[in-house]
C-alpha positions in Angstrom: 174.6 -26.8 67.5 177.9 -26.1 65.6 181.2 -25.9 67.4 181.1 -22.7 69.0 184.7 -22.3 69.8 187.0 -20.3 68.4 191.1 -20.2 68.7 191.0 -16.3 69.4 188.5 -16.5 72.3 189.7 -19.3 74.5 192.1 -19.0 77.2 191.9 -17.0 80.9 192.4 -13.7 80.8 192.6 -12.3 84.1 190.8 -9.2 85.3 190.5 -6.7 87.8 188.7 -5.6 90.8 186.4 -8.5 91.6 184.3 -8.0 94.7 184.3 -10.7 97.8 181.2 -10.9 98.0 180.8 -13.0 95.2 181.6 -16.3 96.3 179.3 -18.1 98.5 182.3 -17.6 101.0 185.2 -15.6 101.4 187.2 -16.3 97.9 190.4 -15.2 99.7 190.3 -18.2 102.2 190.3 -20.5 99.1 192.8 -23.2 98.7 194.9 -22.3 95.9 195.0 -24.4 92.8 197.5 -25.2 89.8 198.2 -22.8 87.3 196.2 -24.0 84.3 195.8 -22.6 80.6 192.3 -24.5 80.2 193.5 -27.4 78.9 192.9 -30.7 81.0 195.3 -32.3 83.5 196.2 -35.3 82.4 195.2 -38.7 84.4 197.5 -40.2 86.7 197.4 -44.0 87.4 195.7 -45.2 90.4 195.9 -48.6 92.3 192.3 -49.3 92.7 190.9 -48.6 96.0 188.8 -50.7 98.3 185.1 -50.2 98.5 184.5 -47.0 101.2 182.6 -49.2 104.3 178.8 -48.6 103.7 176.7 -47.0 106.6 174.9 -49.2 109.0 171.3 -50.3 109.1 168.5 -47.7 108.5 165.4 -46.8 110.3 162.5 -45.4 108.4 161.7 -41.7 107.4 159.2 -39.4 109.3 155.7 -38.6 109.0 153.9 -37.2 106.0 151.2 -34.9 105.9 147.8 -36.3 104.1 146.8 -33.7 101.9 147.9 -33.3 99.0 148.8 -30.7 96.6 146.7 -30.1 93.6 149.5 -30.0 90.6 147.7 -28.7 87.6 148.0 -30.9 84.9 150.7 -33.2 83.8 154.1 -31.8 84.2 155.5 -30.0 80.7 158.4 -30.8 79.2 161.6 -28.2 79.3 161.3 -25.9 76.2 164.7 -27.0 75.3 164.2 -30.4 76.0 165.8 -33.7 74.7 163.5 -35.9 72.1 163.4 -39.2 73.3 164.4 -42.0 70.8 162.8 -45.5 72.1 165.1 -47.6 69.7 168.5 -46.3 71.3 170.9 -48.4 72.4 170.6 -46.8 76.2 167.3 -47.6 76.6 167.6 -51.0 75.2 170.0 -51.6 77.9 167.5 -49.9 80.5 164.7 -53.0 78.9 168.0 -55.3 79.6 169.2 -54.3 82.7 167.0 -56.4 85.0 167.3 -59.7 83.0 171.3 -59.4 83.5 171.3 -58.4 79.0 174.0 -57.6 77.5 175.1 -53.8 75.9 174.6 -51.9 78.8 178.4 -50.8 78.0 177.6 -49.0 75.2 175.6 -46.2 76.1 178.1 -45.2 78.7 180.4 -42.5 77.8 184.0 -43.5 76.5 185.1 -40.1 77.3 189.1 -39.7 78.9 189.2 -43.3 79.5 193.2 -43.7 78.8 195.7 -42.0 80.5 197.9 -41.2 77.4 194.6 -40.2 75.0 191.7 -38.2 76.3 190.1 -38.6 72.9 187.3 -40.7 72.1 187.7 -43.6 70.0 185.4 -43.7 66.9 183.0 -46.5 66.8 182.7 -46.3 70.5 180.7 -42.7 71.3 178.4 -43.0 68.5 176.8 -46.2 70.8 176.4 -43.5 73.7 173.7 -41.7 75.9 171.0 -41.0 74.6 168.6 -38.3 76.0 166.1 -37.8 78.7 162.3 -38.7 78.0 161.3 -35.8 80.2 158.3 -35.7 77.6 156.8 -38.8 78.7 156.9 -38.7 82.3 153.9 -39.6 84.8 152.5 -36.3 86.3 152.8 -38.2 90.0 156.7 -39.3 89.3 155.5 -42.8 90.2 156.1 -45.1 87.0 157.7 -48.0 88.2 158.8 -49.9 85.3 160.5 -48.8 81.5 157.4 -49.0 80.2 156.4 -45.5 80.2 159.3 -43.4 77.9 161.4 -46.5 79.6 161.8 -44.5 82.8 162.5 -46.4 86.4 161.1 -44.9 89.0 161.7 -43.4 91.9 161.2 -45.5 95.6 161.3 -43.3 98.9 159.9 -46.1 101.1 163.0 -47.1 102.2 166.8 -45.6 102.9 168.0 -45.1 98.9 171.3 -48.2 98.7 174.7 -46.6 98.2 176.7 -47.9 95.5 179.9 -46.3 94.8 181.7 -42.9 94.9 185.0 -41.0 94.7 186.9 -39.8 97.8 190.4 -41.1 96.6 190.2 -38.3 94.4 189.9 -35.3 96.8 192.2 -36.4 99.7 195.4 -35.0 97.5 194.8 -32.2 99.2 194.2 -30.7 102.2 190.5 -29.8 102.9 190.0 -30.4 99.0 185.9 -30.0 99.5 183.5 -30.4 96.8 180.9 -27.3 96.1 178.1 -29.8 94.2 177.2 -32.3 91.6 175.4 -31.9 88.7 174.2 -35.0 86.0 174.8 -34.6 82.3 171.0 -33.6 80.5 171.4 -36.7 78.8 171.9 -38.7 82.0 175.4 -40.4 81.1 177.9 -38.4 83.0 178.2 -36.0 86.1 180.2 -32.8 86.8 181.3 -31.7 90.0 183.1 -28.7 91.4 185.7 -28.4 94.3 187.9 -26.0 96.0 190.7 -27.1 94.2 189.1 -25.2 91.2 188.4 -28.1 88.9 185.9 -29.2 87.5 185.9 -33.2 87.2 183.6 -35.1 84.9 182.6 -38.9 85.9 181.2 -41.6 83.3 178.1 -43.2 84.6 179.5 -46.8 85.8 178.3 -49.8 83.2 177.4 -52.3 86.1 174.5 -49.9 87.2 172.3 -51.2 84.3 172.7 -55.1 85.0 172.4 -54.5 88.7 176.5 -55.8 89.2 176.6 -53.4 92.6 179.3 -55.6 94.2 181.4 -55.2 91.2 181.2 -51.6 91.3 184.5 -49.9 91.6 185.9 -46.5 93.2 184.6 -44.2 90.3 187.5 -41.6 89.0 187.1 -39.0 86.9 187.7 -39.1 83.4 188.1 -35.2 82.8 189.7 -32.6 84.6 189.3 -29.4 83.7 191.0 -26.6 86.2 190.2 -23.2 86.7 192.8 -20.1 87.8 190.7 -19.5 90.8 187.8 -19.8 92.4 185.0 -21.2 90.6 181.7 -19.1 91.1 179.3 -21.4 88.8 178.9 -23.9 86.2 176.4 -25.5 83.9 175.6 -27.8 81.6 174.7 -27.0 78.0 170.8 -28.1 78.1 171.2 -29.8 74.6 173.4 -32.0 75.5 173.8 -35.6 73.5 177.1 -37.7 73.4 175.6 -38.9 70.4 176.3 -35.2 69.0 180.1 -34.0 69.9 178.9 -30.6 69.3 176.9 -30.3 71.9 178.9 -31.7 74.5 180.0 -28.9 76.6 179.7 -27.0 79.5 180.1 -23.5 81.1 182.0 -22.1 84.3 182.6 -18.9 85.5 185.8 -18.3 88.3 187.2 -14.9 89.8 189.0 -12.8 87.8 188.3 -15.0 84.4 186.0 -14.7 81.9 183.5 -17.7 81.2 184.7 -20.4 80.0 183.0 -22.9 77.4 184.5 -26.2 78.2 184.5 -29.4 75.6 183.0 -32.4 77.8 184.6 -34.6 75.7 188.4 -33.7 75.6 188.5 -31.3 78.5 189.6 -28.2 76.5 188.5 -24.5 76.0 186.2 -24.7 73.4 185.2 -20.6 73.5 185.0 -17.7 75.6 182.7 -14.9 76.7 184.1 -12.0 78.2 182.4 -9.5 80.4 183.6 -6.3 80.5 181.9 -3.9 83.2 181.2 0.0 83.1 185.5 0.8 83.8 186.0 -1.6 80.8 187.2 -4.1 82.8 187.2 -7.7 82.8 184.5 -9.0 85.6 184.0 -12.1 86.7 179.8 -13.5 86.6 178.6 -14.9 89.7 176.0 -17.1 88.5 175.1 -18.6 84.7 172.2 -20.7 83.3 172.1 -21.5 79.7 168.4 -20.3 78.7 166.6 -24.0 77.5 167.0 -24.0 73.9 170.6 -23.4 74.6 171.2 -20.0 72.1 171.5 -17.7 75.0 173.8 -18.1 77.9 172.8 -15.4 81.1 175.5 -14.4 83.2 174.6 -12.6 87.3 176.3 -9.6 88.1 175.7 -6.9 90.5 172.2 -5.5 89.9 172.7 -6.3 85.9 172.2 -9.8 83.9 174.3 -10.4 80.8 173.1 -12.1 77.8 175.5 -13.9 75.5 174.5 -15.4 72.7 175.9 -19.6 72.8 177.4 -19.0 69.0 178.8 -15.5 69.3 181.5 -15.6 71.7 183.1 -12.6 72.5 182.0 -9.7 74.7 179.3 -8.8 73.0 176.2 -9.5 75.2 173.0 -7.7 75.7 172.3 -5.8 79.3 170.0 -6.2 81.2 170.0 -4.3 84.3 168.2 -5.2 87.4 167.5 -2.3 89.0 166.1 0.8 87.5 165.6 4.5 88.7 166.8 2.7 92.2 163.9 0.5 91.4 164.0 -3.1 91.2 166.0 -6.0 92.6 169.3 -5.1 94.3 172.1 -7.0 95.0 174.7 -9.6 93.2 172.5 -12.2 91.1 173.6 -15.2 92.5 171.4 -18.1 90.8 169.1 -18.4 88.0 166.1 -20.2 87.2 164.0 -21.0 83.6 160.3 -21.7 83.9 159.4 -25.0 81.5 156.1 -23.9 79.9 156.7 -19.7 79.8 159.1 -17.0 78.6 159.9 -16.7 82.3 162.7 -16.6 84.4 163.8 -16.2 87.7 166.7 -14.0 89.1 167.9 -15.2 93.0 170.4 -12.3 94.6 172.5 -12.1 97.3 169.9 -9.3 98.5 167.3 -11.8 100.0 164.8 -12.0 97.1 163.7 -13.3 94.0 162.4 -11.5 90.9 160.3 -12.9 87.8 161.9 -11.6 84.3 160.4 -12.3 80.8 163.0 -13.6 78.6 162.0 -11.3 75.6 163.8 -8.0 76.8 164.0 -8.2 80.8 161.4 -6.7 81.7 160.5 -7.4 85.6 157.2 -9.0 85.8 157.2 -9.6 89.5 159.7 -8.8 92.7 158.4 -11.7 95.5 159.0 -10.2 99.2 161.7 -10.7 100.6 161.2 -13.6 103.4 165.1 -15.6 103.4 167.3 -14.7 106.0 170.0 -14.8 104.2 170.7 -14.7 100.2 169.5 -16.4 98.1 171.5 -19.2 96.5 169.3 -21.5 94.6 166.2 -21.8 93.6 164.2 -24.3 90.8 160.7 -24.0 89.1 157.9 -26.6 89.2 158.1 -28.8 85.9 154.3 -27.4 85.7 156.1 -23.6 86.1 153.2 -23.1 88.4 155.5 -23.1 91.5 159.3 -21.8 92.2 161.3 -23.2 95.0 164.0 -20.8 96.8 166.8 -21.5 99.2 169.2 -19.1 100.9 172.6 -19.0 102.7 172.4 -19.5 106.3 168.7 -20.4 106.1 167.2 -23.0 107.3 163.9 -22.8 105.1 163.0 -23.6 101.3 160.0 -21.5 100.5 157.6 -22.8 98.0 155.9 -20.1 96.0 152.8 -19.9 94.0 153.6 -18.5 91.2 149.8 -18.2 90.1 149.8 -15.5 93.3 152.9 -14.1 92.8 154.1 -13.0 96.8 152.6 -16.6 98.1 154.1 -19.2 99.9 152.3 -22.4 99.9 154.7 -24.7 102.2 158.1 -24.1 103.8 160.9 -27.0 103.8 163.0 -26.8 106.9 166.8 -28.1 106.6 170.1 -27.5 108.6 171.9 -24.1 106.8 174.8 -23.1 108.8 177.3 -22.5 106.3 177.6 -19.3 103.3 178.0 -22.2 100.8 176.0 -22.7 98.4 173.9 -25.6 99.3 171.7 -27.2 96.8 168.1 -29.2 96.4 166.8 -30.8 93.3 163.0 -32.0 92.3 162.7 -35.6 90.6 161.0 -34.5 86.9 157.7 -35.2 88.0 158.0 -32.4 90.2 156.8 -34.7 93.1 159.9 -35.4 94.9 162.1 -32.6 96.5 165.5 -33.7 98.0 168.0 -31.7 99.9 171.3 -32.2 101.7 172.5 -29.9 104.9 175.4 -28.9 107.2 175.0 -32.3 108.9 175.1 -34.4 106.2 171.5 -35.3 106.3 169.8 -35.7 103.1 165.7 -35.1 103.8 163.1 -36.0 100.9 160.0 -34.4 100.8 157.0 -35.8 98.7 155.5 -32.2 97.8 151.9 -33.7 96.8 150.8 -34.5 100.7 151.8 -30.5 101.7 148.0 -28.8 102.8 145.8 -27.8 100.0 145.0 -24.6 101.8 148.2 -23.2 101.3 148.8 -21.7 104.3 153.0 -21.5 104.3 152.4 -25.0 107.0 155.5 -26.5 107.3 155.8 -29.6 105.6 157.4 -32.7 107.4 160.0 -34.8 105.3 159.0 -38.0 104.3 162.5 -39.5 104.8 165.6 -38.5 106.2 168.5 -40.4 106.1 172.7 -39.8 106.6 174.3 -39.3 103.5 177.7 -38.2 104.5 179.6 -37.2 107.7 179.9 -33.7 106.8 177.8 -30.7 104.8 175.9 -32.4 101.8 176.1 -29.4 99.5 175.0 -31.0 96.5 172.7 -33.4 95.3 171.6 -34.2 91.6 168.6 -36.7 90.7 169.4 -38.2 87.2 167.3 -37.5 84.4 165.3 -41.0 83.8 167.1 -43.5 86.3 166.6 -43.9 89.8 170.0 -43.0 91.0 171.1 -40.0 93.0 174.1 -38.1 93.4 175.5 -36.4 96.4 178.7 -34.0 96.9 179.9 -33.2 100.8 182.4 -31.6 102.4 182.9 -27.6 103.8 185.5 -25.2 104.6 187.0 -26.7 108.1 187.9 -23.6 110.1 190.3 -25.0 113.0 190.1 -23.7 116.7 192.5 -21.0 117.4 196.0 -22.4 119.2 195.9 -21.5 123.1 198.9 -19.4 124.0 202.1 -21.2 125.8 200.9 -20.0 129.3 198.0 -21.6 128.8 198.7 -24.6 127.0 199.2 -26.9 129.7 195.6 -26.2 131.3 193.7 -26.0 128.3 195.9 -29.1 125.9 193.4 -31.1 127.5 190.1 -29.8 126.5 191.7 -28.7 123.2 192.6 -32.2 122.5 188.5 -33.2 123.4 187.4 -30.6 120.8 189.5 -30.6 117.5 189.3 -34.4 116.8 185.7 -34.7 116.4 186.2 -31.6 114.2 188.7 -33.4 111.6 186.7 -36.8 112.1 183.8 -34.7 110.6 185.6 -34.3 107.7 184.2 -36.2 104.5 185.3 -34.7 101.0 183.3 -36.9 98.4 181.3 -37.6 95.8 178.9 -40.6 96.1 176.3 -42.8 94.0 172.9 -43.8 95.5 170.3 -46.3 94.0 166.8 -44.9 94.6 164.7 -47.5 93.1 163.6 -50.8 93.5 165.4 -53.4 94.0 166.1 -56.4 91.9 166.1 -59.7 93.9 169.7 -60.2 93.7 170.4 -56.8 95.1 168.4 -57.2 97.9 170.5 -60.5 99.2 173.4 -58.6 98.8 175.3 -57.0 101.8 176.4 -53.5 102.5 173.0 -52.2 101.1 171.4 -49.5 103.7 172.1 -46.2 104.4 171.6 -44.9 108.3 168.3 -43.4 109.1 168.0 -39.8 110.8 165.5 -39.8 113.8 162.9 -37.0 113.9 
């Protein structure tokens, strides 16, 4: 990929006339944010923090269910996948980490490390991640050591060991919330999103690989990247390899802004695509997914999907409406979703339901009944595309459909939804594993090979729950070949209403009983869990479980 920016086409131009609806909640209660021209902010100098206190001792998860689900075949690889190279210096360190080698450092991204110079030193990202082996993963998720494409497994036995985080970071500002996390492709950084409207990019910490937890710091962000308002979506660019500056950059879309290609490496507008609606206006897209290859970039709208093409920017863009001859599916398209092994995709809208598109012309191959309560906000395919997975605002349910019987719904997943934000769930890359945060900061993993082989929408139990945060887990991101998670909290706190003065003296007492717990509740961070296996020198270490949610 060649740098697709271009000096003409980057920069936020505000538009017009962007509908409320389009947030996950109501844009105009959004915090304001800085002014910015889409250049970075730069660092500011931080004491380091002391470690955030751990949570206390962990009971185990819940029951499973014994049959299991028959996943046909080993899991695909994404079209646009990563090729793996085995000599690379990240997973030499992966071979190292557990005999305490040396090199580790290298593979981790040198991005924004100095206050004064957000640019990379030469010598230093040429040593840096490489990508993700998703070719040679186990069909069952299960490979517990590097041997196979170097991958560490996943370990849901017991309460996943926090490590480190960032919360410094978002208690500038008042109710400064995050809105999710997501991992690089290539596994060496993570983005998140908060209501502050920036977009903050974190290195992968060097003392994961050699198991130095008690050494880990406060993580702080080494990008910031700042939006004019409120930030709809964002995505990685599926491609991408901090071996290959080109491809190191990511889209978001905010209200009232075109979409913004941002450089993941020095925090600038690299490009920008510009929708223009049927007034010739300026609108703002609600959702975006880069298609897997990377060349086309689809952008949700009301009843329509835009298609940009990654090296074009510009407005031009092919449309694709949703709806025809008041056929179709309705509503603002609010998530996307590319299958790994078709030219398939799925649309999610704020309408309730899902729809199947082929990614030749957008043509509707299937419109799945509508059974969410509430719309739709994300959904992921099966890394064998033979299933798709579908969550919705104010729902409590994750619907697991069979996409082999397009309209049926194998299991259910039930979770805590009591919020219009967007909360998120992610499957390992074996497929096996589903994980999902919820309004109580409960993070519940589901092991989707024991749900009933007669398919028969059961409900299937969680095979461990445990507490994550103190507030909404919104997002959580499983990285690409390690056994780390990452998890995002925090929602919008809306305070009790102030009793008149007549009153005041009655009710200050009750008032005072209620509003505490409320801003106790309050936990605005991002945070780093070990999911694997642990090393012997780990294990003696304190501080190391999480607390463990009672059925």
């Amino acid at each position: 990929m060649t740098d697709s920016g271009g000096g003409d086409e980057s920069g936020g131009v505000a538009g017009t006339g962007q509908d409320a609806e389009a947030d996950n909640e109501p844009p105009h209660q959004a915090p304001s944010s800085p002014e910015g021209d889409g250049l970075e902010i730069p660092l500011e100098e931080e004491p380091p923090s002391a470690k955030r206190p751990r949570l206390s001792d962990a009971n185990q998860g819940l029951e499973q269910v014994t049959e299991p689900l028959q996943m046909q075949g080993e899991a695909p690889a994404l079209t646009g996948g990563l090729q793996e190279n085995p000599d690379s210096p990240k997973q030499r360190a992966l071979l190292q980490c557990e005999e305490g080698g040396q090199g580790a450092e290298e593979v981790i991204l040198s991005r924004g490390c100095e206050k004064e110079c957000h640019q990379n030193g030469d010598g230093v990202h040429d040593e840096e991640g490489e990508t993700k082996p998703e070719e040679d993963h186990n069909s069952n998720g299960s490979a517990d050591s590097p041997s196979e494409g170097q991958r560490l497994g996943l370990d849901f036995t017991q309460n996943p060991q926090m490590l480190t985080g960032s919360w410094a970071e978002y208690s500038s500002l008042p109710e400064n919330y995050l809105k999710g996390c997501k991992w690089a492709p290539d596994g060496s950084c993570i983005l998140t999103n908060s209501a502050d409207n920036v977009l903050r990019v974190y290195n992968l910490p060097p003392e994961v690989y050699s198991y130095n937890w008690d050494l880990l710091p406060e993580m702080s962000p080494v990008l910031r990247m700042a939006e004019g308002d409120t930030i709809y979506d964002y995505c990685w660019y599926p491609k991408m390899n901090s071996l290959d500056p080109d491809t190191c950059f990511l889209a978001s879309s905010s209200r009232d802004n075109p979409v913004h290609v941002w450089d993941a490496f020095y925090g600038e507008v690299r490009a920008s695509f510009r929708p223009y609606n049927h007034l010739d206006e300026l609108t703002a897209a609600h959702s975006l997914c880069f298609s897997p290859d990377g060349t086309q970039l689809y952008c949700g709208f009301d009843k329509i999907v835009r298609v940009f093409y990654t090296e074009r920017p510009g407005r031009d863009c092919e449309e694709r409406p949703t709806v025809v001859k008041k056929q179709g599916q309705s509503g603002i398209i609010s998530c996307f979703g590319f299958s790994p092994c078709q030219s398939v995709y799925a649309c999610g809208s704020y309408s309730r339901c899902a729809g199947l598109y082929s990614c030749q012309d957008g043509t509707l191959l299937a419109l799945l009944p509508t059974r969410h309560h509430g719309g739709l906000t994300h959904l992921l395919f099966s890394p064998d595309g033979n299933y798709l997975y579908t969550g919705g605002r104010k729902d409590p349910e994750i619907l697991c459909w069979d996409l082999r019987e397009p309209g049926k719904v194998v299991f259910s997943l039930k979770r805590n939804v009591a919020t219009n934000q967007r909360i998120y769930f992610d499957l390992d890359v074996s497929g096996r594993y589903l994980l999902s945060g919820d309004t109580e900061g409960v993070v519940s993993v589901w092991d989707t090979q024991t749900a009933p082989s007669g398919g028969n929408e059961e409900l299937l139990q969680p095979q461990l729950r445990f507490q994550a945060h103190w507030d909404c887990t919104n997002g959580i991101s499983i990285h690409p070949f390690m056994p780390l998670l990452a998890t995002s909290s925090g929602q919008r706190q809306f305070p009790w209403p102030s009793d008149s003065g007549d009153d005041s003296a009655s009710d200050g007492e009750g008032a005072e009983a209620v509003i505490p717990p409320q801003e106790t509740r309050q936990d605005n961070a991002l945070s780093l869990w070990w999911a694997g296996l642990l090393s012997p020198a780990a294990e003696e270490g304190p501080e190391q479980k999480t607390e463990g949610v009672e059925a």
